[in-house]
Phi, psi and omega in degrees: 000327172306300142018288158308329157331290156326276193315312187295321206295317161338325186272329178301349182255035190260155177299184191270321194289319177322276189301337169268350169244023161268359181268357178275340188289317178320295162330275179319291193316337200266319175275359165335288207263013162284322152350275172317310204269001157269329169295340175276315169272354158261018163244010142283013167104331215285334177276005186287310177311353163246033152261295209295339190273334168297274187329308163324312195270348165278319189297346183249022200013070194234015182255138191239150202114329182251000000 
């Protein structure tokens, strides 16, 4: 936890220019791996009930937008 500790105190000491691109950096990386984690869950399969309910809802014409 000391580790962590390090890390904040570090960050609170950082210039303005710094803390915006390590928090743009941050940003990017959390969506990196929100990326992966929907890529993961559509070639497991986990997403398929919202193909199948966009189907449901066009075959009963009820998607709207297309």
């Amino acid at each position: 936890m000391s580790d962590l500790k390090e890390i904040l105190t570090s960050i609170e000491s950082l210039s303005k220019e710094d803390f915006i691109r390590l928090k743009e950096w941050f940003l990017e990386r959390d969506w990196e791996m929100w990326d992966k984690e929907i890529e993961y869950h559509s070639e497991t399969g986990k997403l398929d009930f919202l193909v199948k309910e966009a189907q449901n809802e066009k075959e009963n014409k009820k998607l709207k937008g297309f």
